[in-house]
C-alpha positions in Angstrom: -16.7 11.2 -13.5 -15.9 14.3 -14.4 -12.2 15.7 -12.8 -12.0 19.3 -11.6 -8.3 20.2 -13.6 -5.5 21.4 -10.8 -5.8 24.7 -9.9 -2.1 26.5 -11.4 -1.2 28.1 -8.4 -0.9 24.1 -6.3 1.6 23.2 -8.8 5.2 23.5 -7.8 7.0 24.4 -10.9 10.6 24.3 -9.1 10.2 20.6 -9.0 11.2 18.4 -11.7 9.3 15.3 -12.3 10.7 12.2 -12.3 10.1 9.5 -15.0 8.7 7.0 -12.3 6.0 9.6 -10.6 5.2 12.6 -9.2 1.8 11.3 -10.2 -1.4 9.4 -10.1 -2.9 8.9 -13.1 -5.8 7.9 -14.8 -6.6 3.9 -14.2 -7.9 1.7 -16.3 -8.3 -2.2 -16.5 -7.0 -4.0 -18.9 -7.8 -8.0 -20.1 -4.6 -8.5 -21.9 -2.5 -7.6 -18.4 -3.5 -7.7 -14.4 -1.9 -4.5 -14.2 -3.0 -1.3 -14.2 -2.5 1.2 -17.0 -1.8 4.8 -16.3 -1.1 8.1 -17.9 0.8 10.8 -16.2 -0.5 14.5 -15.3 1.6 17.5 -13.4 1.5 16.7 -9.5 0.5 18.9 -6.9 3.1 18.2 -3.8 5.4 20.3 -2.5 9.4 19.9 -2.5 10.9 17.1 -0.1 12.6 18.5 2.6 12.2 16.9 6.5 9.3 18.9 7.7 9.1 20.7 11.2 10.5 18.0 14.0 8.7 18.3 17.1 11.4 16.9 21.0 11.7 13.6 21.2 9.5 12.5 24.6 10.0 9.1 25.9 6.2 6.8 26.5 7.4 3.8 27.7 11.3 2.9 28.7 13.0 2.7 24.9 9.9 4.0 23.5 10.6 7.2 21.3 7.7 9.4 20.2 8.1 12.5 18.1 5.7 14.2 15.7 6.7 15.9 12.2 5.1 18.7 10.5 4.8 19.1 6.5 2.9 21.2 3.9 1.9 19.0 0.9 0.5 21.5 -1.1 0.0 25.2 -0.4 -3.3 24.3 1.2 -2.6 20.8 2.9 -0.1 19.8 5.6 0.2 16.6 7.3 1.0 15.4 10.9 3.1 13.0 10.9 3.0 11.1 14.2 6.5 9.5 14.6 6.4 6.1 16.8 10.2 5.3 16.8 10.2 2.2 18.3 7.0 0.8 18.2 7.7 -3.6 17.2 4.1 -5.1 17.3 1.3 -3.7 15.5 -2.4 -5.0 14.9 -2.5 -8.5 14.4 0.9 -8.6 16.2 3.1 -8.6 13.6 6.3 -7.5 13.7 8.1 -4.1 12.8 11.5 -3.5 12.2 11.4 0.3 11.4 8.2 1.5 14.3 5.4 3.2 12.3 3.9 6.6 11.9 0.3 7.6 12.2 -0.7 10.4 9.6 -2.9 13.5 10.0 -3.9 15.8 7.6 -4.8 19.7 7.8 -7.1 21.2 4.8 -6.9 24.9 4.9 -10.1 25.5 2.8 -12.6 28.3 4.1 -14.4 25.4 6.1 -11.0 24.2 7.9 -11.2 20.2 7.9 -9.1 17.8 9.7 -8.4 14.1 7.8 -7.9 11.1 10.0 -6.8 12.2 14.0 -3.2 10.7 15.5 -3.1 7.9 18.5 -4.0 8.7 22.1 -0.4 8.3 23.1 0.7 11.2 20.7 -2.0 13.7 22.9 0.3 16.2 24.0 2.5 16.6 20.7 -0.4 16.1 18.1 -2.2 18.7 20.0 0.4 21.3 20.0 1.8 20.6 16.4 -1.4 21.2 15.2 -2.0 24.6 17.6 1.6 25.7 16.1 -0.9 25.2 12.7 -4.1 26.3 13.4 -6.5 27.7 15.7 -8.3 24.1 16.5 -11.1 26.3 18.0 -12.0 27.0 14.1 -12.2 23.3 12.7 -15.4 22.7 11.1 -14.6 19.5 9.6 -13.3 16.2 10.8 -13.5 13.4 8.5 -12.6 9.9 10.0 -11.7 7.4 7.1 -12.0 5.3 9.4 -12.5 4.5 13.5 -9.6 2.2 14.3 -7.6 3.8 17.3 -4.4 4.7 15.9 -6.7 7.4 13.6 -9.4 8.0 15.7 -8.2 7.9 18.9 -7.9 11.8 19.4 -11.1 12.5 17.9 -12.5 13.0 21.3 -9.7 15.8 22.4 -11.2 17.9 19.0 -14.9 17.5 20.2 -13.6 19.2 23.5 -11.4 22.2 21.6 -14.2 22.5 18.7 -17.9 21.8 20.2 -19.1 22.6 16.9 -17.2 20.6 14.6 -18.7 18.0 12.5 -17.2 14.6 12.1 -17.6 12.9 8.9 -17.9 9.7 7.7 -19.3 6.5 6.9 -22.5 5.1 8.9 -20.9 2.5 10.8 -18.1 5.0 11.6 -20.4 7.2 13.7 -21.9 4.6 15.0 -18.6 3.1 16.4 -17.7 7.1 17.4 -20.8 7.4 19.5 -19.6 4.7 21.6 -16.4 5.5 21.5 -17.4 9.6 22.8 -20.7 8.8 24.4 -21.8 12.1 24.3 -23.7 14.1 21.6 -21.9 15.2 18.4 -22.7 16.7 15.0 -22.5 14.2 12.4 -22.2 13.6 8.6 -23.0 10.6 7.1 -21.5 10.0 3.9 -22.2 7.5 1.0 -20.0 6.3 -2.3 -20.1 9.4 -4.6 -21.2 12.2 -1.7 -19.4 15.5 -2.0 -18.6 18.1 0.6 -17.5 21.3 -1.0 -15.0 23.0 1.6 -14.5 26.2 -0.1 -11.0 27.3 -1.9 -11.5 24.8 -4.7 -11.6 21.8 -2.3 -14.1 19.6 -2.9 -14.1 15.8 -1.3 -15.6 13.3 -3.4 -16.0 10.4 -0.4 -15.6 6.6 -2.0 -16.8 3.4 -0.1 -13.9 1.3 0.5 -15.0 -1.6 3.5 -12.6 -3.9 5.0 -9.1 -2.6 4.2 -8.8 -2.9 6.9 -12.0 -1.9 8.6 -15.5 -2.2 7.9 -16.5 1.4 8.4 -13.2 2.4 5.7 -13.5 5.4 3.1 -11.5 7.1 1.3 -11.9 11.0 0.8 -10.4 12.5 -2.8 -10.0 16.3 -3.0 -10.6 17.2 -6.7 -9.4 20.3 -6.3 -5.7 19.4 -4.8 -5.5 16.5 -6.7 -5.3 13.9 -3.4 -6.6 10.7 -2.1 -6.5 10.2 1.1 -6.5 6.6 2.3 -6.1 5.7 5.5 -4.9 2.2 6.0 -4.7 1.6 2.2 -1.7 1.6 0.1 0.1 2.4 3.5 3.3 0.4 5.7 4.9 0.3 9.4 8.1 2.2 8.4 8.8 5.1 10.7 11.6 8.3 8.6 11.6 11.5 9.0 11.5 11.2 5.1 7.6 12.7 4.3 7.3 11.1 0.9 7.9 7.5 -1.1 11.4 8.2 -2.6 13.4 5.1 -1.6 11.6 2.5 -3.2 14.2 -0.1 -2.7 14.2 0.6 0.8 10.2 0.9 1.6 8.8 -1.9 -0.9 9.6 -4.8 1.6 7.6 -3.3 4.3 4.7 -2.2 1.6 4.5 -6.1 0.4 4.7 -7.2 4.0 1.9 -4.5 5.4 -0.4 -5.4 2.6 0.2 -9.5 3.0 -0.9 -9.4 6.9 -3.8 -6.3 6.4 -4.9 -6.2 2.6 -4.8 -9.9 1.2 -7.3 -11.7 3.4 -9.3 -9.1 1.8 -8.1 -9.1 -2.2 -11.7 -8.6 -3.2 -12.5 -5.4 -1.6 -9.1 -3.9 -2.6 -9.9 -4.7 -6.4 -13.7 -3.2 -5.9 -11.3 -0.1 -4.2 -9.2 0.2 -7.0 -12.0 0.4 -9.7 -14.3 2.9 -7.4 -11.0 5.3 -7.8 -10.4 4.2 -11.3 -11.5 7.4 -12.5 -10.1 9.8 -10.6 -6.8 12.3 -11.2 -4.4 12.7 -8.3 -0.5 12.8 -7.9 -0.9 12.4 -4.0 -2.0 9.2 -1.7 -2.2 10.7 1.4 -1.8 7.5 3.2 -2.5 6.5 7.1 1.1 4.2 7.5 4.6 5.5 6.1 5.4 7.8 3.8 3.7 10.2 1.8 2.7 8.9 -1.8 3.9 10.8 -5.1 6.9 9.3 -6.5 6.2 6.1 -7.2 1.8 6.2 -7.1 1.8 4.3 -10.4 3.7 1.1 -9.6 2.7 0.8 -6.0 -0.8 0.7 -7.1 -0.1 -1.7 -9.4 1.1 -4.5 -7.1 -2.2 -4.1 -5.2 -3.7 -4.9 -8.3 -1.2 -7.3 -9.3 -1.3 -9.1 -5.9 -4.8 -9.2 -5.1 -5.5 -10.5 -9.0 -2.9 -13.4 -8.0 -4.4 -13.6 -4.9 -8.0 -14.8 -6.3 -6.4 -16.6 -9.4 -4.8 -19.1 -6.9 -7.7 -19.2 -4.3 -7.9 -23.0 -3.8 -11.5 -22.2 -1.9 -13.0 -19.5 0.1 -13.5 -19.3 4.3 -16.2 -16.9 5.6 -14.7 -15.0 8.6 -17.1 -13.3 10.8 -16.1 -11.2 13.4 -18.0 -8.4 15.8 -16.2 -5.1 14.9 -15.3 -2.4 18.2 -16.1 -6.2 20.6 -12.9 -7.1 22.5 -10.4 -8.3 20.6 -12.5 -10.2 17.9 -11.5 -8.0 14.6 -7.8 -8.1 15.4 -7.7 -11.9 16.3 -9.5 -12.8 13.3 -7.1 -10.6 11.0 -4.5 -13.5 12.5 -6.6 -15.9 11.8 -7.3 -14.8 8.0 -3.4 -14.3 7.7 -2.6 -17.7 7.8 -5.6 -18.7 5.9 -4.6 -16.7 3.0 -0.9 -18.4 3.3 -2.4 -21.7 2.1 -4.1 -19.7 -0.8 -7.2 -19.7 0.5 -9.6 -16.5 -0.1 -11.3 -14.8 3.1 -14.5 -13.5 3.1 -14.7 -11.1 6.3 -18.0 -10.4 7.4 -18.8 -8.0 10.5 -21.8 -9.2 12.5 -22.5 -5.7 14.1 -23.4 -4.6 10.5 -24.7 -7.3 8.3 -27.9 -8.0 7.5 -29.3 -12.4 7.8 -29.5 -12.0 3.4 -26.1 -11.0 3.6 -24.8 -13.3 6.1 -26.7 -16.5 4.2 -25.4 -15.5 0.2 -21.6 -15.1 2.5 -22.0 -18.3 4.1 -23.2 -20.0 0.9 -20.5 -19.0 -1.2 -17.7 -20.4 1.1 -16.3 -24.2 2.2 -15.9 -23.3 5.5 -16.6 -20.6 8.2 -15.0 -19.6 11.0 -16.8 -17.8 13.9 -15.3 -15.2 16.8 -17.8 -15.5 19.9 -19.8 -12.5 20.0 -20.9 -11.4 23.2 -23.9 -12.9 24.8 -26.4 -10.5 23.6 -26.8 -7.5 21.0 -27.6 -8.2 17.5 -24.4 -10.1 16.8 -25.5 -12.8 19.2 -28.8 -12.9 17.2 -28.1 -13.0 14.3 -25.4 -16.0 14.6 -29.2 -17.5 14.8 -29.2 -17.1 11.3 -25.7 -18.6 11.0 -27.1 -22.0 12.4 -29.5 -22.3 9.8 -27.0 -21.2 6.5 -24.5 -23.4 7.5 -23.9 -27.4 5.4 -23.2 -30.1 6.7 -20.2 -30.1 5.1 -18.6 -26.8 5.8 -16.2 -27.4 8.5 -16.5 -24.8 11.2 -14.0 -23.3 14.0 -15.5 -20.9 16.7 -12.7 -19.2 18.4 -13.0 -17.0 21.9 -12.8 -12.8 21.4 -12.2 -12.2 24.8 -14.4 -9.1 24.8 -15.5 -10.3 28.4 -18.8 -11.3 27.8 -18.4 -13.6 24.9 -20.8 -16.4 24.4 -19.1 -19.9 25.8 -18.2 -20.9 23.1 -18.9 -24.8 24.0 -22.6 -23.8 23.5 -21.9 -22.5 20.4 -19.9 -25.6 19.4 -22.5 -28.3 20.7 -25.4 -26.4 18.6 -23.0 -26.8 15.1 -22.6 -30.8 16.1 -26.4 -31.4 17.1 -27.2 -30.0 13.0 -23.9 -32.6 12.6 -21.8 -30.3 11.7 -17.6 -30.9 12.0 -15.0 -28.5 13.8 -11.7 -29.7 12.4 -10.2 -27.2 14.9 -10.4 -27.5 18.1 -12.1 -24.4 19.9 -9.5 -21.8 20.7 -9.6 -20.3 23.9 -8.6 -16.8 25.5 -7.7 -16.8 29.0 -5.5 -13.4 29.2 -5.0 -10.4 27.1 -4.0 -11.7 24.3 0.2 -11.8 23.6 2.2 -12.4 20.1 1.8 -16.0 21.1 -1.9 -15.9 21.0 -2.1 -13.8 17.3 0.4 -17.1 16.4 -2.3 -19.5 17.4 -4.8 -18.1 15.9 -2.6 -18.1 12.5 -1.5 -21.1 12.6 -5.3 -22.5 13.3 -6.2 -20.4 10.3 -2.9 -22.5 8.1 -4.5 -25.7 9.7 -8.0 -24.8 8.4 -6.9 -23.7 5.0 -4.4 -26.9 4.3 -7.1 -28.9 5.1 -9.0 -27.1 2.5 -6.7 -27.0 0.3 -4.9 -30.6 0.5 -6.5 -32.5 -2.4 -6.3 -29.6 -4.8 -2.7 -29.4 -4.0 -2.2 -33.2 -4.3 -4.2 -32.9 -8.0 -1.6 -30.2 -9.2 1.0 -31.8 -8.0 0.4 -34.9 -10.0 -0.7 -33.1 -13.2 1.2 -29.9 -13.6 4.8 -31.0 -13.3 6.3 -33.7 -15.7 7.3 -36.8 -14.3 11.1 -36.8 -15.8 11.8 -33.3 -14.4 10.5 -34.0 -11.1 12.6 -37.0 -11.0 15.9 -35.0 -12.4 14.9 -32.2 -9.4 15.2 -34.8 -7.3 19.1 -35.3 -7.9 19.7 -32.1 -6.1 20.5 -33.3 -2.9 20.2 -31.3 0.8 21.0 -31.3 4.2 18.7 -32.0 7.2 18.5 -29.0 9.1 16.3 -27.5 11.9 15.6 -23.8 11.4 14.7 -22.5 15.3 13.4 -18.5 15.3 11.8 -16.7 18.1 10.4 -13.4 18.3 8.3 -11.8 21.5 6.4 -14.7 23.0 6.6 -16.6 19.8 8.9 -19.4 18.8 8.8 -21.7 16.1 10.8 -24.9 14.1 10.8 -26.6 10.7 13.0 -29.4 9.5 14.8 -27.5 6.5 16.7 -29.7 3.3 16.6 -26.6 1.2 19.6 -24.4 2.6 22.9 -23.6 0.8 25.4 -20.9 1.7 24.8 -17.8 -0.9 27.8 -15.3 0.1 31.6 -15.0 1.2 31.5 -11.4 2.5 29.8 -11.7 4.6 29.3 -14.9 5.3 25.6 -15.7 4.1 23.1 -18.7 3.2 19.9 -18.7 1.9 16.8 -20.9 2.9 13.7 -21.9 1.7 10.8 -21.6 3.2 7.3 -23.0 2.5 4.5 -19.6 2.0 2.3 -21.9 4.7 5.1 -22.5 7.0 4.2 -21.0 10.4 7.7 -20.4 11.1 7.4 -17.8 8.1 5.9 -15.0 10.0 8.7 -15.2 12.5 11.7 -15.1 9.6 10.5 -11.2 8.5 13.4 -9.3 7.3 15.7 -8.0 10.3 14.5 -11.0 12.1 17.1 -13.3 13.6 17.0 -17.3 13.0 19.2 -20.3 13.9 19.9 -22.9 11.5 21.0 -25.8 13.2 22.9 -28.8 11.7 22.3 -32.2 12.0 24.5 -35.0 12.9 24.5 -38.1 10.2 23.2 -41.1 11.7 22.0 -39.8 14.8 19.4 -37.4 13.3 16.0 -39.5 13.4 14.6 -38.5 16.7 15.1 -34.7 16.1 13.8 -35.0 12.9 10.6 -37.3 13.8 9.7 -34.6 16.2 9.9 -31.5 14.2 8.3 -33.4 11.9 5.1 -34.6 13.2 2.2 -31.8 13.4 1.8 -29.4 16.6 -1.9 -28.0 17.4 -2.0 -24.3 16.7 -0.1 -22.5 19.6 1.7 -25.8 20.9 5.2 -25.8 21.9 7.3 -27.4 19.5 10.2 -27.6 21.9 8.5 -29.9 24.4 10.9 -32.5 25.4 13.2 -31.1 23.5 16.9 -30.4 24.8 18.1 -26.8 23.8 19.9 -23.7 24.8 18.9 -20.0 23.9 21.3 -17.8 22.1 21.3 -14.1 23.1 18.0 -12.9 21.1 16.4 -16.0 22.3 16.5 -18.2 19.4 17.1 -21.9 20.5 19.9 -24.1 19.9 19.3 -27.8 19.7 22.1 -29.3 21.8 21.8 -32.1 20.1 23.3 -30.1 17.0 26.7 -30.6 15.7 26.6 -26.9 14.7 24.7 -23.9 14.7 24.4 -20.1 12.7 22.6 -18.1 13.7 21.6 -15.5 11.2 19.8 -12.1 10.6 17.3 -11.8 7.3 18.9 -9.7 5.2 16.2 -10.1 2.5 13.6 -12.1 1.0 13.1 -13.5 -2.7 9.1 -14.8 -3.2 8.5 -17.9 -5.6 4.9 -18.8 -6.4 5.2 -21.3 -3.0 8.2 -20.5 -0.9 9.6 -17.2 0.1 13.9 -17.7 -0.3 15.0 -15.7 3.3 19.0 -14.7 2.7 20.4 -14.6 5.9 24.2 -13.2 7.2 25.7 -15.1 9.6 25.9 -13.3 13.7 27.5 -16.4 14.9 27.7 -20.0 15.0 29.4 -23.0 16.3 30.7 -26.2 15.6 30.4 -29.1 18.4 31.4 -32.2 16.6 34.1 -31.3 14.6 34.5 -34.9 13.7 31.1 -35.5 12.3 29.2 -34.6 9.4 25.9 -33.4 8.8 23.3 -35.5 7.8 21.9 -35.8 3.6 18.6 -35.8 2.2 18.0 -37.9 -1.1 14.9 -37.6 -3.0 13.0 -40.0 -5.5 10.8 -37.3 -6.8 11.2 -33.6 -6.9 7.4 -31.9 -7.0 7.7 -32.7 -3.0 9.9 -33.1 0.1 
């Protein structure tokens, strides 16, 4: 591809580059390492300082919104739409630091807007960007991609600029028609398209489906040397700092956003990386979080890094099919390929809305199991799951799981049509009976864990054997534990594990670190700046705790059935059959290839058996518990 060089007068020669970025580089894939190399060239951003803050308004009670304006280059600003507070997002998982939804401005002689804000920013988005521009003059709007929290103003600009155009992939206008339901001008745009906007701006437009959408593209402006990426390379962590600076600080919530959006989906973000292999920029423009430009190399590089290690481990492969804009279908299955991907299992998503029967049959094919999200009763994503009937093995275990769009297809029809071609549903059906609630988007993971260690269980059972030597695994073994119950609850959602790997890790302050299992469902509730309570227990008396805990729940049962506790202040329960408890905030996480090690200081705790001690755990063989 050949690279338009950056125009001279874009570059900021106040600012002094830094040995770690101010750039985005050349890519290119290399066999003797997973990562990706890179060679540095001038960036085109602006200096750092805070941008123009827009009052604070209150949405909801506690909820701050606040919207912050910043020129990137001399031609591009950005809207930065600040959501304070905001502690659930997508597939329900949660924030600690809110989120922001960006907005970009190309001043070019065809003015263009990238991405538009959330509904619930209407008033402040709009009158940031009047404070801007003239939004009467927009002739552009490209849509990266249709999810809400980007498109969700779109309308509001078709009513200030009747003769914009909006841009973007097919299936984006086709969701946008039904999401305005009136007339528009449209663009539809393909890999490789250009769309010369005057001033030396050209967008080069590059296919990027499923991260996290189906209709996603990104959209590279040669000229300013910027990729803009919607979802991609993005995170939930709300600043008034514009760009990536604090890398310490943002890296947990970059890992975590791309473990619950990007991994189920490793695939397309490698095919994404090598359509923009080629390509010269010093910005990412991203849809989440900061800014971009300090840091572009190595960021880029765990996406690489990650979704490389993500396919190297896959233990086998789970078609998830899903009816995009249809109730709650695209979100719930997200959930559900979250916790597939925690047993290593690789997801192949698969919109029914858009795919052809070929497609659906090589998808199906290719995979061990599939799981289904009712579509509604008619439409071509009822017919075609016609097609799924006929592709599917005899072998391939399948779960069909409710959208609760409101006119889904029962899904006990769909489930007797899979067992009269004898056909297995290891799962049980799972059911939506209100909107669904952080409990819900747990069930829905944990069905997913279910499926995949089901999967996954004699692979596992064959490394285990093979891949550790016996005399280690039997000198492991001499490390001896407690026998703990971890507890953790967040929103609707609580969860337990018996724990044996916990030790105390610092005097001041008081800290103790525990390990915790990558498949464990209690994982997604033990985020860092969530709280947990570790609670001890008593030696000789501990059996019937433990046997509970213990023995499998269905997805989405309650583990605390019959089950005497107390809740501490955030909720978290306390066994009262405990001798003592600590409850703790993560502080941090440390990932191993199977366990992520949570560090947590100590809120409070208490001791209710002085006299007694807590209860050992001996093992014969390290290589499992």
């Amino acid at each position: 591809m050949q690279v338009v060089p950056l125009p001279s007068q874009l570059i900021n020669t106040d600012m002094q580059l830094h040995c770690t970025g101010l750039s985005l580089p050349r890519f290119s894939h290399s066999k003797q390492s997973p990562a990706l190399r890179v060679s540095a060239f001038a960036a085109t951003v602006t200096a750092s300082p805070p941008g123009k803050l827009s009052k604070v308004i209150t949405w909801q009670p506690g909820k701050r919104l606040q919207t912050q304006t910043s020129q990137i280059t001399s031609d591009i600003a950005t809207i930065r739409s600040l959501d304070w507070d905001r502690d659930r997002f997508d597939i329900e998982f949660g924030l600690q630091n809110g989120t922001t939804y960006n907005s970009y401005i190309i001043d070019a002689e065809k003015l263009t807007i990238i991405d538009a804000s959330h509904e619930k920013f209407r008033d402040l988005y709009l009158a940031a960007l009047k404070e801007q521009i003239d939004p009467s003059t927009i002739q552009y709007i490209v849509a990266n991609h249709t999810e809400p929290d980007h498109s969700g103003l779109i309308p509001d600009l078709l009513e200030i600029a009747p003769n914009v155009t909006v841009v973007g992939s097919k299936i984006c206008i086709q969701f946008l028609q039904n999401l305005v339901l009136k007339p528009f001008k449209s663009l539809i745009v393909k890999g490789g398209d250009t769309l010369d906007l005057g001033k030396g701006h050209v967008l080069e437009f590059v296919i990027a489906p499923n991260l996290h959408w189906p209709d996603t593209i990104f959209t590279y402006d040669r000229g300013a040397g910027v990729l803009f990426t919607c979802d991609a390379f993005g995170m939930h962590y709300c600043s008034e700092t514009v760009y990536d600076e604090d890398l310490a600080t943002i890296e947990p919530h970059y890992r975590f956003y791309y473990d619950c959006l990007m991994r189920p989906n490793s695939r397309s973000v490698l095919n994404a990386l090598k359509r923009v292999s080629g390509m010269e920029f010093g910005v990412i423009a991203t849809g989440h979080g900061p800014v971009l430009t300090y840091n572009i190399a190595e960021l880029m590089n765990k996406y690489d890094i990650w979704s490389r290690q993500a396919l190297e481990k896959q233990l086998a492969t789970v078609a998830v099919l899903y009816v995009s804009d249809y109730g709650f279908s695209d979100r719930l299955s997200q959930a559900f390929a979250r916790g597939l991907t925690k047993t290593n299992i690789l997801v192949d998503m698969l919109d029914l809305n858009s795919a052809d029967s070929q497609e659906l049959i090589e998808c199906v094919g290719r995979c061990s199991g599939v799981v289904l999200m009712a579509p509604p009763s008619s439409g071509p994503s009822n017919a075609i799951v016609s097609t799924l009937y006929a592709a599917v093995k005899a072998k391939q275990p399948v779960v069909v799981a409710e959208s609760y769009g409101g006119d889904d297809e029962p899904v006990d029809t769909i489930i007797q049509r899979f067992l009269d071609l004898g056909i297995t549903s290891p799962v049980p059906p799972l059911r939506v009976k209100s909107t669904p609630t952080e409990a819900t988007y747990q069930q829905y993971e944990e069905a997913g864990t279910d499926l995949g260690q089901l999967l996954s269980q004699k692979k596992v059972i064959e490394s285990i054997k093979t891949n550790i030597p016996v005399n280690v695994a039997k000198a492991i073994a001499r490390v001896s534990g407690g026998i703990y119950v971890v507890t953790a609850k967040k929103g609707s959602s609580r969860g337990a594990m018996i724990a044996s790997w916990v030790s105390q890790a610092s005097f001041k302050p008081l800290g103790i670190t525990i390990a915790v299992a990558k498949d464990r469902a209690i994982e997604s509730l033990m985020q860092v700046g969530d709280t947990f309570v570790l609670n001890c227990l008593e030696e000789g008396k501990y059996q019937p705790v433990m046997k509970h805990f213990l023995k499998r729940f269905a997805p989405g049962a309650d583990r605390f059935e019959g089950i005497e506790y107390k809740e501490a202040e955030d909720g978290g329960p306390i066994l009262i059959d405990a001798l003592a408890y600590i409850r703790c905030v993560v502080k941090s996480r440390m990932e191993t290839s199977d366990h992520w090690v949570c560090y947590g200081e100590a809120i409070d705790g208490s001791v209710s058996k002085s006299d007694s001690r807590t209860a050992a755990h001996y093992r014969k063989i390290g290589n499992y518990y």
